[in-house]
C-alpha positions in Angstrom: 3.8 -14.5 5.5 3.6 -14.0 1.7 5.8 -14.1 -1.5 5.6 -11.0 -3.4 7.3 -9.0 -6.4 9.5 -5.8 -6.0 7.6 -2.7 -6.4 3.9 -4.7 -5.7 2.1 -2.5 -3.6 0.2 -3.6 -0.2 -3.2 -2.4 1.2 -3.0 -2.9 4.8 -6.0 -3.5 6.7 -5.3 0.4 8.6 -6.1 1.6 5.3 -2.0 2.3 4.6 -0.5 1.6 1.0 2.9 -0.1 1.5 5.6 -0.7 -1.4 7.7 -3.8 -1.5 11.1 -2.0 -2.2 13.2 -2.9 -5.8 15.7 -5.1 -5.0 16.4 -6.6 -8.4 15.5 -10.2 -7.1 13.4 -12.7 -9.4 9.6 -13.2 -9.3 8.0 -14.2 -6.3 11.6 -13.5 -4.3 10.2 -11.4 -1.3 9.2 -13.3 1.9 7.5 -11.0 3.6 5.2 -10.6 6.8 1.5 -9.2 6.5 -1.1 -8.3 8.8 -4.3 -10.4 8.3 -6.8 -9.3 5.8 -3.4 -7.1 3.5 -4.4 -7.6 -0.2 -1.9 -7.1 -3.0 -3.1 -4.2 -5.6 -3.5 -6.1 -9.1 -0.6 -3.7 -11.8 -3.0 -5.7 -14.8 -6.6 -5.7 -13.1 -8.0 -1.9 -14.1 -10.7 -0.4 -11.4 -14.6 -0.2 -12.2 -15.3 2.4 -14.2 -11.7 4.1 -14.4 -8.8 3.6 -16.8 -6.7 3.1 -13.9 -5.2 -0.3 -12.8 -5.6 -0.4 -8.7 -1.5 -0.3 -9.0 -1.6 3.1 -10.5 -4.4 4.4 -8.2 -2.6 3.1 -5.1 0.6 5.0 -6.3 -1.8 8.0 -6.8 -2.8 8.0 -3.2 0.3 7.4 -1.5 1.5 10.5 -3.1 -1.4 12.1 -1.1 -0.8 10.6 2.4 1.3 13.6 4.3 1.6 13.5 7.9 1.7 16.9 9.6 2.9 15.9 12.9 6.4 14.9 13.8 5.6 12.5 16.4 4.1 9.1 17.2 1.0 10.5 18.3 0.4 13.2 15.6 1.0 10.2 13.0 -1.8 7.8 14.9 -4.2 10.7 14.9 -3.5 11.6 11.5 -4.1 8.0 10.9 -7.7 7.5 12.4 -8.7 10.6 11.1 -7.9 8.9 7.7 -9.7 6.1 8.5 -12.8 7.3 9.9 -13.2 9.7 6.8 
């Protein structure tokens, strides 16, 4: 369980990028439940050697993530395939 912002986005430990939705609540207002080892991506700390905050660059790579398959096992695959990449 953690307190975050709207719009902070989540690094799970599968490797998926998660965004707390915008519910115009005050700082610290979501209660929500993480998997062990989920880290929060800093919108102020920038990323070695790029100009990007990790914020930005997570936003960058959900934009990428596309599933191809319309089913549960399509999505796992697609998934592991990530992972092991």
């Amino acid at each position: 369980m953690a307190y975050v912002d709207d719009g902070e986005l989540i690094n799970t430990p599968q490797g998926q990028i998660l965004e707390v939705p915008e519910e115009g609540k005050p700082t610290d207002s979501n209660l929500v439940n993480l998997p062990e080892g989920s880290r929060v991506l800093s919108d102020t700390l920038k990323v070695p050697g790029s100009k990007e905050t990790f914020a930005q660059m997570g936003k960058r790579l959900m934009s990428k993530q596309k599933t191809k398959g319309k089913d549960k096992y399509a999505e796992n695959s697609a998934m592991l395939n990530e992972m092991n990449d």
